[in-house]
Backbone bond lengths (Angstrom), bond angles and torsions (degrees), N, CA, C in turn:
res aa  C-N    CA-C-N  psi(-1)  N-CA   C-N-CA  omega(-1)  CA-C   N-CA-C  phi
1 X - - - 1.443 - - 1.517 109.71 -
2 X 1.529 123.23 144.87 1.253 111.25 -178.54 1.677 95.97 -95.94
3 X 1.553 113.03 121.44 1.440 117.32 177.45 1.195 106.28 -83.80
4 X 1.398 143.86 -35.99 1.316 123.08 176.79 1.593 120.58 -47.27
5 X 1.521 121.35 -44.21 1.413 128.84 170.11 1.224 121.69 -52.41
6 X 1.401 101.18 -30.13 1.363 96.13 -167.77 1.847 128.07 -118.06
7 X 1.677 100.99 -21.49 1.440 105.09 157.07 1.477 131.68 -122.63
8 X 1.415 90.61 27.02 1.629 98.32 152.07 1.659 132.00 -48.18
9 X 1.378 89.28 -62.31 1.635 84.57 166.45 1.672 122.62 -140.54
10 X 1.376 94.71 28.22 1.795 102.86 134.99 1.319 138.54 -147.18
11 X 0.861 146.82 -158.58 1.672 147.63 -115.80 1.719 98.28 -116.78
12 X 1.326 114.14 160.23 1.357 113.40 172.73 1.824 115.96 -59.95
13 X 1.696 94.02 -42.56 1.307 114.08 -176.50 1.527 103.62 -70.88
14 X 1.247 144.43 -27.01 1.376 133.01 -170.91 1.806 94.33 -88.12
15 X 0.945 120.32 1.33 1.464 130.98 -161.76 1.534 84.05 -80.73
16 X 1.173 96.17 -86.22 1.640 132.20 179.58 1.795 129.90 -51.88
17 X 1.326 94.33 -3.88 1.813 110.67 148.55 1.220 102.13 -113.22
18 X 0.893 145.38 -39.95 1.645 133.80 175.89 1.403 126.18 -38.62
19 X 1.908 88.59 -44.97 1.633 90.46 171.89 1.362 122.54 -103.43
20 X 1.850 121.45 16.08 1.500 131.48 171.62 1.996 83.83 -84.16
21 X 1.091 104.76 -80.97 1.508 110.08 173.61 1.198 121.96 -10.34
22 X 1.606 120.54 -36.44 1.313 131.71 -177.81 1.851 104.48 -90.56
23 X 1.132 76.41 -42.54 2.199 78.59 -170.20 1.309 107.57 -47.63
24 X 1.719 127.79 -26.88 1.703 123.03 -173.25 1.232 94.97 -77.27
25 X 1.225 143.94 -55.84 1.684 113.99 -164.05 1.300 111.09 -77.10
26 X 1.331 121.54 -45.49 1.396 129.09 160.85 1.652 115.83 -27.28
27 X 1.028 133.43 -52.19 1.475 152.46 172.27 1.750 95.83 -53.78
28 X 1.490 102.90 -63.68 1.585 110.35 -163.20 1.774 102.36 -63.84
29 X 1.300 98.72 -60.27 1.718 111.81 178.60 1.892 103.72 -36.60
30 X 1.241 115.46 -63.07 1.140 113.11 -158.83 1.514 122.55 -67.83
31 X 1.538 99.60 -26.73 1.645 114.09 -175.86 2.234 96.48 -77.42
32 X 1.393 94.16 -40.26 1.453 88.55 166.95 1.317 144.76 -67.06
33 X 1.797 108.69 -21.52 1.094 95.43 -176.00 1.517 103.00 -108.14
34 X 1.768 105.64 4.55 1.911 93.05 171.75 1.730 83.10 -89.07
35 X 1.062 156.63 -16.01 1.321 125.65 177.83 1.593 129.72 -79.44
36 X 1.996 98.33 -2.48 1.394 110.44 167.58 1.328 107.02 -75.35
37 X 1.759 117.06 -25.68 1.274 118.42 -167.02 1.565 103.92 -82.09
38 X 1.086 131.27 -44.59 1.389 151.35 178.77 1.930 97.29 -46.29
39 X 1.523 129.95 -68.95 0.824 141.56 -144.29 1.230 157.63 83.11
40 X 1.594 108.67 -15.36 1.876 142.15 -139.54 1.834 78.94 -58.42
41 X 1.567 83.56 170.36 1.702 94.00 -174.60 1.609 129.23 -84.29
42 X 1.771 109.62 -0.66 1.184 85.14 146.96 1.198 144.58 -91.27
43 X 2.088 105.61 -1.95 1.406 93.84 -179.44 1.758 106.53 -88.71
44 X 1.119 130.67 -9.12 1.489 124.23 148.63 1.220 130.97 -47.36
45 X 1.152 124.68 -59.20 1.321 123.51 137.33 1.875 135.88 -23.11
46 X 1.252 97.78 -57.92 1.657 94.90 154.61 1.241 125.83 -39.97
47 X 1.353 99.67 -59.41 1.411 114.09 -166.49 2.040 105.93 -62.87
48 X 1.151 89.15 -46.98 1.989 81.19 177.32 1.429 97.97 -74.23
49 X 1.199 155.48 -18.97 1.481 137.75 174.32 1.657 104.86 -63.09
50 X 1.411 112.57 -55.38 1.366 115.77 -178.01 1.411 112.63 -79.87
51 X 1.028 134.38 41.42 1.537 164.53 -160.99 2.160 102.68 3.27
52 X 1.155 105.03 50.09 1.132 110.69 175.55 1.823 110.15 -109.55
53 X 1.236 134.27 124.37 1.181 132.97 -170.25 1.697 94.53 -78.05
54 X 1.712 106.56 144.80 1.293 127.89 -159.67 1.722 118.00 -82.12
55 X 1.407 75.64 0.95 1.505 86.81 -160.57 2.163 89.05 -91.31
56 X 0.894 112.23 -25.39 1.962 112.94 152.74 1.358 112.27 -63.78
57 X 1.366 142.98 50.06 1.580 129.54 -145.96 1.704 69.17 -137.39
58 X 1.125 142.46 -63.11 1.397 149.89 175.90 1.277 118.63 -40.77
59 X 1.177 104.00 -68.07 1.785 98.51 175.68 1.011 131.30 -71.93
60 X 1.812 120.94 -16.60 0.952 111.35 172.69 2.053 107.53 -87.05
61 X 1.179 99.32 -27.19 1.808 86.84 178.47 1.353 109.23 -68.03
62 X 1.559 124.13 -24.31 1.522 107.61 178.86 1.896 101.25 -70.66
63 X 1.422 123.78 -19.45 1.391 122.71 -153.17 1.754 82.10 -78.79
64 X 1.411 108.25 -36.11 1.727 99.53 -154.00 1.586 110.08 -81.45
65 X 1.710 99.85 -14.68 1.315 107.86 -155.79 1.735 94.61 -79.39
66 X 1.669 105.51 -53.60 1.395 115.51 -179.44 1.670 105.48 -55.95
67 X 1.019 114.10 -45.61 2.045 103.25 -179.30 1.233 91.77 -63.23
68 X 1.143 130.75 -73.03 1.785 124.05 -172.22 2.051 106.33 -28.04
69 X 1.386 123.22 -45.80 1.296 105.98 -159.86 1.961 117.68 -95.66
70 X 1.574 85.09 -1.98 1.333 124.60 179.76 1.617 100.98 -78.31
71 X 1.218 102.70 -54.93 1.974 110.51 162.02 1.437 118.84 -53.24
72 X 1.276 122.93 -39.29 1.047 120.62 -162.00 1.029 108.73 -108.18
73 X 1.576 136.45 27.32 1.428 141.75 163.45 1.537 113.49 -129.87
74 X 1.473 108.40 111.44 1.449 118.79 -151.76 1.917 103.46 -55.17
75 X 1.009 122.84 -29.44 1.325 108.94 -173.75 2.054 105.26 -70.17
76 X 1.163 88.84 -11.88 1.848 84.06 -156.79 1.611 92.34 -128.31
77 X 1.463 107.11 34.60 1.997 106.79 179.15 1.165 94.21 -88.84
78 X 0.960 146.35 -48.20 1.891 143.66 163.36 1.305 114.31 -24.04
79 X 1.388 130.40 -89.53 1.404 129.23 147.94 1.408 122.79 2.43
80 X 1.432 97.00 -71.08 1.667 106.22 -169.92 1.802 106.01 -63.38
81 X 1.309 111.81 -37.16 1.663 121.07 -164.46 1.762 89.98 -69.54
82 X 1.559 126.93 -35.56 1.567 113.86 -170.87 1.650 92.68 -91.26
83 X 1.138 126.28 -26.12 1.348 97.85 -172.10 1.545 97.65 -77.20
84 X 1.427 128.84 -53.83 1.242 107.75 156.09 1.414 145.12 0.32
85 X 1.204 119.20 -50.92 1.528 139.18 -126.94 1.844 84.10 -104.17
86 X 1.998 97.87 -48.94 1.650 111.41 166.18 1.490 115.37 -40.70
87 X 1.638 117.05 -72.29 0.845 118.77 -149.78 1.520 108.33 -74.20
88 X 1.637 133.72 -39.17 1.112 128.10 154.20 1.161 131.61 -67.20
89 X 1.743 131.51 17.78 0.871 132.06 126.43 1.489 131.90 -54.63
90 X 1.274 113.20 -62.99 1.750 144.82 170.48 1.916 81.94 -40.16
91 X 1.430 126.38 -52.96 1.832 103.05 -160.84 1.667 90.59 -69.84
92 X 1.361 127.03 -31.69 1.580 100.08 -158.35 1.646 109.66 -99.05
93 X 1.668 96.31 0.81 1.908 78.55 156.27 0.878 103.03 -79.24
94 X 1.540 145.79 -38.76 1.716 142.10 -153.59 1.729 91.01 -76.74
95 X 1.124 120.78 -39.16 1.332 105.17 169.32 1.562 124.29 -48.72
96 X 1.409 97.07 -66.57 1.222 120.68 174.19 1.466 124.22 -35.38
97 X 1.523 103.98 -62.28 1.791 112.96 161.18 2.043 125.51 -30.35
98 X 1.493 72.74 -32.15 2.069 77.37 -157.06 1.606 86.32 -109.88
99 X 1.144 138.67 9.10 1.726 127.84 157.36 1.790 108.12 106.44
100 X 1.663 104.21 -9.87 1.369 91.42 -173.17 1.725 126.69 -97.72
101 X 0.569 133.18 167.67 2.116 145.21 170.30 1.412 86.10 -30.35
102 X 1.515 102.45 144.14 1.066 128.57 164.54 1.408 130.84 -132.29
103 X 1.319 107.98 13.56 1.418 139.91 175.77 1.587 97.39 -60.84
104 X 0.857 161.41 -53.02 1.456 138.59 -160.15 1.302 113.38 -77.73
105 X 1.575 110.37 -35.27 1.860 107.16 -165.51 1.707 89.79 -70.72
106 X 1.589 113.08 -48.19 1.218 100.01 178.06 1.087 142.97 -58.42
107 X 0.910 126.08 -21.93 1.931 143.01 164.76 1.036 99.95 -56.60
108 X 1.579 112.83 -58.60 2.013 105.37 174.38 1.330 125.36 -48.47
109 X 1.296 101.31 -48.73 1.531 102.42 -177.19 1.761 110.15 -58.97
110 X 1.504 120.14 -33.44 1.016 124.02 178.38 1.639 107.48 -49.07
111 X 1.290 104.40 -76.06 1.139 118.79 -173.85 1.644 111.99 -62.62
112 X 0.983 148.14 -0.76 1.888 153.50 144.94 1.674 87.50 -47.72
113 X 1.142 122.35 -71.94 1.600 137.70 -147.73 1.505 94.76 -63.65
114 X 1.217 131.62 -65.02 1.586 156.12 -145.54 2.048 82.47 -69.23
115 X 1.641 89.24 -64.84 1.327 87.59 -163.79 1.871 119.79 -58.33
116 X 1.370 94.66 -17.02 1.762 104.28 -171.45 1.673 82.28 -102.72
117 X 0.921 164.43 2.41 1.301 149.43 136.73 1.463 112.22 -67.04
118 X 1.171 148.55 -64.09 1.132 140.63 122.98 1.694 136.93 41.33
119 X 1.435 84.44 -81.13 1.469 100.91 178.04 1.912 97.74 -100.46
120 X 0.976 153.16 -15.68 0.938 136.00 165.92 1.465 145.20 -125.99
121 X 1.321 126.75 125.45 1.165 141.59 -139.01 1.891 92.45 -68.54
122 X 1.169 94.49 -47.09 1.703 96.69 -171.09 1.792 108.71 -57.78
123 X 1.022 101.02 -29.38 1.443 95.28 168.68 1.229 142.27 -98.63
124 X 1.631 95.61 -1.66 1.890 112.56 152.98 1.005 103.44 -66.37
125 X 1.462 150.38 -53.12 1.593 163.49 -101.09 1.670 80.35 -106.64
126 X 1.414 111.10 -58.96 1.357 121.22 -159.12 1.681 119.29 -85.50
127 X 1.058 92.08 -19.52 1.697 105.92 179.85 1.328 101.02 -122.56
128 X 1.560 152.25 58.61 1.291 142.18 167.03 1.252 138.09 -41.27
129 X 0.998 157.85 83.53 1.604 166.82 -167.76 1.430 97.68 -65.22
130 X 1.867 114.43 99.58 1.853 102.01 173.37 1.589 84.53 -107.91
């Protein structure tokens, strides 16, 4: 972890929810995008419900997998949190398009931000909470 970024000017404990906060999408992202890599038939199936052909099941798990590890390496969590920010955007129009909830991509995205605010000072500096 880079500690200068990050407990300069906060707490051990804001350290250490920042990066529990971070571990749920991270956790979710990663199991998802090796199961884009995998293929098995329900995520084919997904993929024709949300009317995306399956044969994008690859590029997008390498896209989610690389922003996910891009997040999770403190010099390059910035990066990773906007490409993020893209790609769970992109799930809740496809939600959105076909009539269903879009409550989960968004919670993630919440929690990417929360958790990289959290753990890093540079992005308190820039985003201030009065």
């Amino acid at each position: 972890m880079d500690s200068e970024n990050t407990t300069s000017t906060g707490s051990k404990k804001m350290l250490w929810a920042g990066w529990i906060a971070s571990a749920i999408p991270v956790a979710m992202l990663i199991l998802s995008g090796v199961m884009k890599l995998l293929k098995p038939e329900p995520v084919v199936e997904g993929f024709e419900h949300l009317g995306w052909p399956a044969s994008l099941a690859l590029a997008l798990g390498i896209v989610e997998l690389v922003s996910t590890a891009l997040y999770v390496v403190p010099r390059t969590a910035v990066l990773g949190a906007i490409l993020l920010t893209g790609y769970l955007g992109g799930a809740i129009a496809t939600h959105v398009r076909i009539g269903e909830g879009f409550i989960g991509p968004a919670a993630f995205g919440v929690l990417v931000w929360l958790g990289l605010y959290l753990r890093d000072a540079r992005i308190r500096e820039i985003l201030p909470l009065r």
